[in-house]
N, C-alpha and C positions, 0 to 999 in steps of 0.2 A: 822357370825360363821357357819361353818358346821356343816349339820346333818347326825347322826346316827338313821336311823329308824329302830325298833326295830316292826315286825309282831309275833304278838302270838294266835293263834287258833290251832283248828284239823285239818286234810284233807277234802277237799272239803266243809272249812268255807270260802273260797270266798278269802283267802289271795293272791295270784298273780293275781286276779283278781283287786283287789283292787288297790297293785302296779303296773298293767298295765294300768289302767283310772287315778289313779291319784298322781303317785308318777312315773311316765315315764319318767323325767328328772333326778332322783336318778340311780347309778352305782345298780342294781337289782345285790343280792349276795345271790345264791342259792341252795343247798346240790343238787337238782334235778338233774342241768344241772351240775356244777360241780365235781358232784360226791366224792369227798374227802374233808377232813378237811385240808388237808396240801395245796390244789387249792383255798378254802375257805379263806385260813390265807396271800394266796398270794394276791388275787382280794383284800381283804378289806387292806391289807400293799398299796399296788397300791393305791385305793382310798384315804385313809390318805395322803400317798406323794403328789399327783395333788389337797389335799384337797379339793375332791369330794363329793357330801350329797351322802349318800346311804343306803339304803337296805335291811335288813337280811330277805330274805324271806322262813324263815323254818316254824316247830311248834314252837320250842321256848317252850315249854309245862311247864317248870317247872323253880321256880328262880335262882336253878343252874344253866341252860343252857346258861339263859339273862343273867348273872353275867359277862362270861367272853367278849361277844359283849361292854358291861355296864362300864366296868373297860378300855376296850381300848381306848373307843370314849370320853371317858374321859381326857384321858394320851392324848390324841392327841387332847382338844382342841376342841373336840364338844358336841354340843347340843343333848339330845338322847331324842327319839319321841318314844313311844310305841303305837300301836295300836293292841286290841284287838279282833279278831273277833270272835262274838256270834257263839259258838258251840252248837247246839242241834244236837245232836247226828244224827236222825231220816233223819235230812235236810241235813249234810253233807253226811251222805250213799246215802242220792238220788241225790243228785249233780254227789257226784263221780261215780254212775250206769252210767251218763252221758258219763262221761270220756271215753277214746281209748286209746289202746296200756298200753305204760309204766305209762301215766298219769293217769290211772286207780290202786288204791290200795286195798288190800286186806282188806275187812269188821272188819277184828281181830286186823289190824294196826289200825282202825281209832278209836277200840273202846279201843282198848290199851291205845294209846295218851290221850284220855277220860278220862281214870282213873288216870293218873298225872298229866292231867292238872291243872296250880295255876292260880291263877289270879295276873296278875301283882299289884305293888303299888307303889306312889314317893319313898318309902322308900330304893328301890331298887337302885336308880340313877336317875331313870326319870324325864328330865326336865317338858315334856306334857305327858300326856297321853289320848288316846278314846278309847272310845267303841265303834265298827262299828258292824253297823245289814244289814243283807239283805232284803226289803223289797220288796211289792211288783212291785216298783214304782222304782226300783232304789237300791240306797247304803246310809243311816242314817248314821251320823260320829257326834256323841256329845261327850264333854268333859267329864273325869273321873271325876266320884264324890268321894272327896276326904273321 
């Protein structure tokens, strides 16, 4: 069965990072590089057709947002993965100090997100769910405790 993965954090919790070490093989489906919703609805239509794992690599911040990823991957037959990444606030503004160019966001976006972010739950659709941390050793991925 294919997967819908499902990424939910702030800016600069480590999310494309995550999908690039270790979900490389998933169709990566992401407002950055996309830039629209209607680009967005085309990539993941495309993935369903080739019945592709894939993706959603936004904030995802709140259970409306996951709802409609949640309902598709559904309708079409797959399995939906969520991963959470540990947002403290503190560490995602120094990550993104890091960042260049466009992939640098503005300090008021990241603390924005912050304040709607929910925490996901099965209750939403989720087949799996984790919680991923960044340590200092690497990237922690344990399952949600229900």
């Amino acid at each position: 069965m294919p997967i819908m993965a499902i990424m939910t954090g702030i800016q600069g919790s480590g999310k494309s990072t995550f999908c690039k070490n270790y979900l490389s093989a998933y169709d990566r489906i992401n407002l950055d590089t996309l830039h629209t919703r209607n680009k967005e609805n085309i990539a993941i239509d495309e993935a369903f057709q080739a019945e592709n794992d894939m993706v959603i690599d936004n904030t995802n911040p709140t259970v409306e947002d996951r709802k409609k990823y949640i309902l598709k991957a559904k309708k079409n037959g797959y399995r939906v993965v969520g991963y959470f990444m540990q947002s403290r606030i503190r560490e995602c503004i120094a990550r993104n100090e890091q960042r260049e160019g466009k992939e640098k966001v503005p300090t008021t976006a990241i603390a924005a997100t912050s304040k709607k972010l929910e925490m996901p739950s099965y209750e939403e659709g989720y087949d799996e769910l984790y919680f991923v941390r960044i340590t200092d050793t690497g990237i922690a991925v344990e399952t949600w405790q229900k």
